[in-house]
C-alpha positions, 0 to 999 in steps of 0.5 A: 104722258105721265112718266118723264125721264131723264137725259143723263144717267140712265139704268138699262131698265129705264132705257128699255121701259123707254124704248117700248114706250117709244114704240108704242108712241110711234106705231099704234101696230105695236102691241106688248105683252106677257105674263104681269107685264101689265099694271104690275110691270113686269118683275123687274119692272120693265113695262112699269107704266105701260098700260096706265098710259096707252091702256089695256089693249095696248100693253096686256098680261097674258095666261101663263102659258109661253108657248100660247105667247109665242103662238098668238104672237106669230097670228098677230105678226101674220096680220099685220101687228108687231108684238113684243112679248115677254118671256118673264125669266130664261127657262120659263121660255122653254115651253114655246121653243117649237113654237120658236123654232119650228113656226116663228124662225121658219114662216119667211123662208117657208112662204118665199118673202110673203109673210114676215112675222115681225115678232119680238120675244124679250127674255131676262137670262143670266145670273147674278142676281142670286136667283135659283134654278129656271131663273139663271139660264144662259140659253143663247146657244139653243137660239142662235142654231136657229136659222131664220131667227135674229138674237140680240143681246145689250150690254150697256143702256143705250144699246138696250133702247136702240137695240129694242128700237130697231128689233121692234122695226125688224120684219125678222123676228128677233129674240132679244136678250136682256141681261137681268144683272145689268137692268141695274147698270147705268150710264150718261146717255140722253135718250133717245139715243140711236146707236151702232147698227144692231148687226155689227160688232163694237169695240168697247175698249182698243188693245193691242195683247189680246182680244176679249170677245163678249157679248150681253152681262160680260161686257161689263166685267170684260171692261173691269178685266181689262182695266185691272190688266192695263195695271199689270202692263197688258193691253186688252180689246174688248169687243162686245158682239151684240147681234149673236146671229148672225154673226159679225165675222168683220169686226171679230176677225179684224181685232185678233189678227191685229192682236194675234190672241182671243178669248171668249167669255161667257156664262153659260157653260162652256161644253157645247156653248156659244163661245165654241161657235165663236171660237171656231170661226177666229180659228178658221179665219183668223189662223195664220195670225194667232199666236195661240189658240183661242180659248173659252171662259164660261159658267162650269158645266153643272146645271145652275148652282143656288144663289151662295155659290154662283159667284163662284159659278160665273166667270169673273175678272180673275178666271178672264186674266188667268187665260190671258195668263195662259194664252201668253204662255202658250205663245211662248211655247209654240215660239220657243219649239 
């Protein structure tokens, strides 16, 4: 192979052109594919080199047509293959949602166990990257109300090989989102690198205050905010989800009833987001140990604002403090009743 990489710094991007090549390696039933995927690698480079080195069949552009790369990918999957598909930005992956849920989500309940469509669909979302409207979604929530269909999202670049390692394996499909903001991120790992199960929960940072529970492009701002917290005195968990559903009830629940307080954070709007979800489950389970209600932090509830203002669109260091801010006071008031 031509491409080498290196064993110590190591941007998300890399990893998971790694991980695919891997892949690809390992299983000649893998087959990757999508829109300029191919000797153009992708528009954030993700597949750069995949077809130079296991050819045409193996890693192919495809029509623009998402919900025609989801449909062939579930035939693929019937007959035995495991494709990897891309969707080249969040919005763009609307067209093949019935594809999505109505067929791929549904195939192995339907049929009893007797047919498994282990099929990958990769999808850039989020922002930060001062793109416009359809390329800055956060499309989470509409995936995870999903039975039947795993998805999955990196916040660091080992996580990103591993987790895309072990997707490609699952006989469930899984969605896997990437957060194109941290396609730039990097981090000292040697790869390849198998991490924590993707079904489980991490904690990134140990707290003792209040938990910030994050998953995908926040992990790494949830880790700035608690950062810059520890040097006002408080002390901040950082969980990083990373399977969104199913959901990790263990790792999640056990955190808040040691620190009592949670936070949820994530881009896309609030109204009706994932955080909702999350919120809910901590309250319903986590009840009789909150000192006050858990609260969300996530994008406004507009649709996605043009490059100069989404700055001040996404949630940020400041927005997370100022409801850890809030959820001491709120313990101070239900105390002082």
């Amino acid at each position: 192979m031509a491409h080498t990489f290196p064993t110590s710094e190591t941007t998300m991007g890399a990893a998971l052109n790694r991980a695919l090549r891997d892949a690809l390696a390992a299983d000649p039933d893998v087959l990757v594919y999508g829109e300029d995927v191919g000797p153009l690698g992708g528009v954030f480079r993700v597949t750069d080199g995949l077809t130079a080195d296991f050819g045409e069949e193996r890693c192919f552009d495809s029509p623009l047509a998402e919900s025609g790369i989801v449909g062939t990918a579930i035939g693929m999957a019937a007959y035995g293959l495991r494709p990897v598909v891309e969707m080249q930005f969040d919005a763009f992956s609307y067209p093949a949602f019935e594809q999505v849920t109505s067929h791929l989500a549904k195939m192995r309940n339907r049929t009893r166990g007797a047919v498994t469509l282990p099929v990958v669909i990769r999808v850039p979302y989020g922002g930060g990257i001062g793109g416009v409207e359809h390329h800055s979604d956060s499309s989470e929530a509409y995936y995870t109300h999903t039975p039947g269909l795993r998805v999955v999202t990196p916040g660091t670049p080992a996580d990103a090989y591993s987790m895309l390692r072990e997707a490609i394996d699952c006989d469930d499909p899984v969605l896997f989102l990437e957060p194109k903001r941290r396609y730039w991120a990097r981090e000292t790992v040697e790869l390849p690198v198998r991490t924590e199960p993707m079904q489980r929960s991490v904690v990134r940072r140990s707290g003792s205050d209040a938990t910030l529970i994050v998953y995908g492009p926040m992990v790494a701002t949830a880790l700035e905010a608690a950062e810059a917290a520890a040097g006002e005195g408080r002390d901040l968990e950082v969980v990083d989800l990373r399977q969104l559903a199913p959901f990790d009830d263990a790792t999640v629940t056990a955190s808040v009833r040691r620190t009592g307080r949670a936070v949820v954070v994530h881009e896309a709007s609030v109204f009706g987001g994932y955080g909702a979800e999350v919120a809910a489950r901590v309250t319903e389970q986590c009840f009789h140990h909150l000192e006050a209600p858990v609260l969300r932090v996530g994008g406004w509830d507009v649709p996605y604002p043009p490059p100069k203002l989404e700055e001040h669109h996404l949630p940020g260091v400041d927005r997370i403090l100022t409801a850890v801010d809030r959820l001491q006071w709120e313990s101070e008031w239900v105390e002082g009743r």
